[in-house]
Residue frames relative to the residue before (quaternion, step in Angstrom):
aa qw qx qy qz dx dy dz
X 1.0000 0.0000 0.0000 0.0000 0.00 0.00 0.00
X 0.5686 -0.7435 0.3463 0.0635 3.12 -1.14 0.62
X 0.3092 -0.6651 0.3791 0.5642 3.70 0.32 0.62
X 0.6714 0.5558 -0.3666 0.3255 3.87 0.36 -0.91
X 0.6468 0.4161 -0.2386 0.5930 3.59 1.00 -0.89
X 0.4863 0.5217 -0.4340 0.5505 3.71 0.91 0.33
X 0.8192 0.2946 -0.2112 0.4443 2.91 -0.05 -1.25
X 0.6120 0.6205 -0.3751 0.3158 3.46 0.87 -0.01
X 0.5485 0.4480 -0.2688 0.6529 3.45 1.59 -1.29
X 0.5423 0.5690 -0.4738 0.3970 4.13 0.39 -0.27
X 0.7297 0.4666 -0.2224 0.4477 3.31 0.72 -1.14
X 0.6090 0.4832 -0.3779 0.5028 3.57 1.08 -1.04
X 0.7153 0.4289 -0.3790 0.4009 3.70 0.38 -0.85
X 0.5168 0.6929 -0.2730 0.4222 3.42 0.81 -0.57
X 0.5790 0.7103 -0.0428 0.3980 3.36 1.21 -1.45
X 0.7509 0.5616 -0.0685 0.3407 2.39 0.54 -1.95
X 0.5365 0.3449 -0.0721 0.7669 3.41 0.75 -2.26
X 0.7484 0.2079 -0.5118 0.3671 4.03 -1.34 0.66
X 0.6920 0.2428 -0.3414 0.5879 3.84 0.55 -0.11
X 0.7832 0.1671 -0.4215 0.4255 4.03 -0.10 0.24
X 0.7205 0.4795 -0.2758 0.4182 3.52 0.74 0.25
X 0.5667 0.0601 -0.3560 0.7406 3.91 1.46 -0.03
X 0.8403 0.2714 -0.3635 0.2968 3.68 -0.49 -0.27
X 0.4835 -0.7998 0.2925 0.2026 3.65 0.92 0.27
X 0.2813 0.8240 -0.3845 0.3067 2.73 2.22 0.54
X 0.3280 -0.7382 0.5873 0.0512 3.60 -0.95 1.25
X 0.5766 0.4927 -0.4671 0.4545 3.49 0.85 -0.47
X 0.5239 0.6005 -0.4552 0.3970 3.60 0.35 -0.59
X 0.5365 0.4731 -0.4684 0.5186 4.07 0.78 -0.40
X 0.7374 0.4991 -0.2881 0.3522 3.51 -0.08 -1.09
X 0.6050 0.7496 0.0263 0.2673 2.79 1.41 -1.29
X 0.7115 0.0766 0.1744 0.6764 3.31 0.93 -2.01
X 0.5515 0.5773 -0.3291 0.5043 4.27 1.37 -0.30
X 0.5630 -0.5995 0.5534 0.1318 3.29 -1.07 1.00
X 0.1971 -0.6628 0.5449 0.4744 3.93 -0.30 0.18
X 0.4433 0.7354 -0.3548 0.3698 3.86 0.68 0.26
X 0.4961 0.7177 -0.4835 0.0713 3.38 1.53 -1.78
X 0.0066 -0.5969 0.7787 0.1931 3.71 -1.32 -0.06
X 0.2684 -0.5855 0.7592 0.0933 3.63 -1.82 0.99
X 0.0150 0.7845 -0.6089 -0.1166 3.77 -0.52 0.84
X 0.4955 0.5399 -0.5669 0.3763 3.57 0.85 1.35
X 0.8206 0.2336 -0.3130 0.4173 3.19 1.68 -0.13
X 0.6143 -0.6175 0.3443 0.3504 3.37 -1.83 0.55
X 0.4312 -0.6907 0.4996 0.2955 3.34 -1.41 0.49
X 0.3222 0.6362 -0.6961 0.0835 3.66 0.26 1.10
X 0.7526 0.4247 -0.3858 0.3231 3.66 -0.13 -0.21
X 0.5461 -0.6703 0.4876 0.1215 3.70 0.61 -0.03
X 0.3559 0.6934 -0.4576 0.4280 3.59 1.65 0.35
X 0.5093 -0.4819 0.6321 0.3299 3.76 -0.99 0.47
X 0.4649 -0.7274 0.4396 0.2480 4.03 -0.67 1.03
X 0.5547 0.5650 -0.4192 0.4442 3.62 1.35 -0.58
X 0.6430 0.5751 -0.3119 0.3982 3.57 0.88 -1.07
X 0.6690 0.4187 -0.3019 0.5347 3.29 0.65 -0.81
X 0.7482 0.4600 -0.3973 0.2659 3.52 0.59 -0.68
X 0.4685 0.6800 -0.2675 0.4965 3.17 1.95 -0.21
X 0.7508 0.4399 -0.3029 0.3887 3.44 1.44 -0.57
X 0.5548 0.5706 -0.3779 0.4731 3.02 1.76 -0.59
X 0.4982 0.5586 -0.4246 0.5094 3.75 0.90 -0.31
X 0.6268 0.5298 -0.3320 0.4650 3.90 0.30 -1.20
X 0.7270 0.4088 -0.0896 0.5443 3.69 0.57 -1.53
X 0.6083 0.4555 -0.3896 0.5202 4.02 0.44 0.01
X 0.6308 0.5370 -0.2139 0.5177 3.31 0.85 -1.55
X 0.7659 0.2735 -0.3069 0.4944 3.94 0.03 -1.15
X 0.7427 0.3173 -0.3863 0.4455 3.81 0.00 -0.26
X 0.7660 0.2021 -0.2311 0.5647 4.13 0.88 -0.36
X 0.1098 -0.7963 0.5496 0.2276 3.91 0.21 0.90
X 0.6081 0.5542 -0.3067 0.4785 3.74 1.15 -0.51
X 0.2538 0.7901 -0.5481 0.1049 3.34 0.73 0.03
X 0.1190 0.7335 -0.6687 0.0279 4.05 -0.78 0.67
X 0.0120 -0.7186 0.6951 0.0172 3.30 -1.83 0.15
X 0.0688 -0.9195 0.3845 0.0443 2.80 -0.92 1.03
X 0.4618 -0.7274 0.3325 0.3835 3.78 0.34 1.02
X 0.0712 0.7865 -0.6033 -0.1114 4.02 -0.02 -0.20
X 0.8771 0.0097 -0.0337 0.4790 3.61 -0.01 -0.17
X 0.0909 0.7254 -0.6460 0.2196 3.89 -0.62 0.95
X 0.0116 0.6806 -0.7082 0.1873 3.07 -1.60 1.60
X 0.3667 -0.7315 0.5274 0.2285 3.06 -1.45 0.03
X 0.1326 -0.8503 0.5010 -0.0914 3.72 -1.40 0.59
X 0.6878 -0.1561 0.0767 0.7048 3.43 1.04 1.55
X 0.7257 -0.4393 0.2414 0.4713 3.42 -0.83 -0.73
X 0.5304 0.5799 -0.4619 0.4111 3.84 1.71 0.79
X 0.3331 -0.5657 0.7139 0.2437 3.51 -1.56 0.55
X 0.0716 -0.7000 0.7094 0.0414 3.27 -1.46 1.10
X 0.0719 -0.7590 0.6468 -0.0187 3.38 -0.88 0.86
X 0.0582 0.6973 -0.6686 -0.2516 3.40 -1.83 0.12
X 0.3011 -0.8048 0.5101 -0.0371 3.34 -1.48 0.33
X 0.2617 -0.7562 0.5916 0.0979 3.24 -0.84 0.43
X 0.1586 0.7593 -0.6311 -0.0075 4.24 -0.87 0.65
X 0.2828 0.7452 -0.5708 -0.1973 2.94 -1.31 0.13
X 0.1722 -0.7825 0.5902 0.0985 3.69 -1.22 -0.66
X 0.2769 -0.6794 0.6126 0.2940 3.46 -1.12 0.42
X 0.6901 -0.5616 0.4298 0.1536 3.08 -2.10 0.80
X 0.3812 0.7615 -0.4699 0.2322 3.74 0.64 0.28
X 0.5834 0.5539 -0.3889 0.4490 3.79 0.83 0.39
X 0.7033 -0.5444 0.3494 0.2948 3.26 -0.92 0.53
X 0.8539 0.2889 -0.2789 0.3311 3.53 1.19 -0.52
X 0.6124 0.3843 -0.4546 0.5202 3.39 -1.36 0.10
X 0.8089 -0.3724 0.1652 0.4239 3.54 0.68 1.29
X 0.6161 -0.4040 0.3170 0.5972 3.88 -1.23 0.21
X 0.7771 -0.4427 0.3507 0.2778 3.18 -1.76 0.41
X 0.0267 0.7921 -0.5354 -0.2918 3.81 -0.12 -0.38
X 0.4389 -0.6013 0.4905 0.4530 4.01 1.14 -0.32
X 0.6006 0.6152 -0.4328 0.2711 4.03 0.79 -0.27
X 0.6066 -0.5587 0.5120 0.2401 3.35 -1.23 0.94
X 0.0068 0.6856 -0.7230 -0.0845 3.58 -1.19 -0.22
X 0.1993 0.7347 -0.6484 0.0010 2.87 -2.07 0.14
X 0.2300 -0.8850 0.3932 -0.0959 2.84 -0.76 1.49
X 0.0568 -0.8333 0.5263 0.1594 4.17 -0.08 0.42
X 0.2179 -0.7810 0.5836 -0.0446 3.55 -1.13 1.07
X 0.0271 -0.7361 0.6613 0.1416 3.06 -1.94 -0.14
X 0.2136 -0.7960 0.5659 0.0233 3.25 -0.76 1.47
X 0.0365 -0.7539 0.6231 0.2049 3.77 -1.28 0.87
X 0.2836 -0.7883 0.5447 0.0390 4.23 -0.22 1.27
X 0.0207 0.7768 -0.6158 -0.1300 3.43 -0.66 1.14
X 0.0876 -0.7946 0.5948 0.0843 3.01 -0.82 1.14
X 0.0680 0.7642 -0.6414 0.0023 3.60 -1.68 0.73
X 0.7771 0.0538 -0.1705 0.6035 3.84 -1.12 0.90
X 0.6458 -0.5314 0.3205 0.4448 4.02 0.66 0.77
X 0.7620 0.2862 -0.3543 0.4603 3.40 0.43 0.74
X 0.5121 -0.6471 0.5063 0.2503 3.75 -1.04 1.75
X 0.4175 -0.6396 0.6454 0.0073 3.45 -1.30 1.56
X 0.7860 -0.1570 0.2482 0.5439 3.63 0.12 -0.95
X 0.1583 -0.7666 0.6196 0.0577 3.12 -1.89 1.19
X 0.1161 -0.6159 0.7715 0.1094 4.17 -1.26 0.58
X 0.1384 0.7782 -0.6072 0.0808 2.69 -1.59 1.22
X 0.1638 -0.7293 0.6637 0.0266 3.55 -0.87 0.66
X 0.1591 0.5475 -0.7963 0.2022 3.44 -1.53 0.78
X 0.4982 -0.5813 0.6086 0.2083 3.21 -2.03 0.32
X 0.1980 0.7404 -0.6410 0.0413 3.95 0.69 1.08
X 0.8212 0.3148 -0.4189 0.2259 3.62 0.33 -0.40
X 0.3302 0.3013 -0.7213 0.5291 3.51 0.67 1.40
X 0.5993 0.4290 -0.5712 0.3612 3.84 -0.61 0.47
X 0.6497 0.6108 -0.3183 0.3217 2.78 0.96 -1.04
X 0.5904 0.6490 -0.2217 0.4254 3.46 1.16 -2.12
X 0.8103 0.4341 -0.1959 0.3415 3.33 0.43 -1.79
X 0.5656 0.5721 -0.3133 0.5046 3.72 1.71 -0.06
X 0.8437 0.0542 -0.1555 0.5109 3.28 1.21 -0.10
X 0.2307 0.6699 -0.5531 0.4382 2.88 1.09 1.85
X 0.3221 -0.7524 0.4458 0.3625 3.65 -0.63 0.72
């Protein structure tokens, strides 16, 4: 791989998470997603196309955390994957994922992004959401 074609699939991944993750921009799926994408964080019981869903999981982040941010902090590259980590959070003042509770989160991750011909094929991820999760519906 090339340093340029590195630094190129860096930038797409990079992209990607800052427009669908602080600006809630859905077009970016269509956009920067393979029609191929695979999410290996999620299961296959319903048979949705993974972009779609990832468009919902935007829709649903966005309506229950309107502040939603993230922030890339460290990204490299490894063969033909983009590894990133990150930091997001947001407070709970939307309607979804249950009644509001007003509680902040934050959460820290690691994403591996395959990317090929400029557009991300498949994502693994780890992050610690379900202590975010707990600590939202802790009283």
């Amino acid at each position: 791989m090339t340093t340029e074609l590195a630094r190129g699939d860096k930038d797409i991944a990079r992209q990607f998470y800052e427009r669908a993750w602080n600006d809630a921009d859905e077009s970016v799926v269509d956009e920067l997603l393979a029609e191929d994408f695979y999410n290996h964080e999620l299961p296959d019981d319903n048979g949705q196309p993974h972009r779609e869903r990832y468009k919902q999981a935007i829709r649903d982040t966005f309506t229950a955390f309107p502040d939603w941010k993230i922030d890339v902090y460290k990204i490299g590259d490894e063969g033909e994957n983009v590894l990133m980590r990150y930091r997001c959070w947001g407070t709970h003042t939307g309607p979804g994922m249950g009644e509001p509770t007003g509680k902040r989160i934050e959460m820290e991750g690691a994403t591996t992004v395959r990317v090929a011909n400029g557009k991300i094929h498949e994502f693994w991820k780890r992050d610690n959401s379900s202590e975010a999760w707990k600590k939202l519906r802790s009283e």
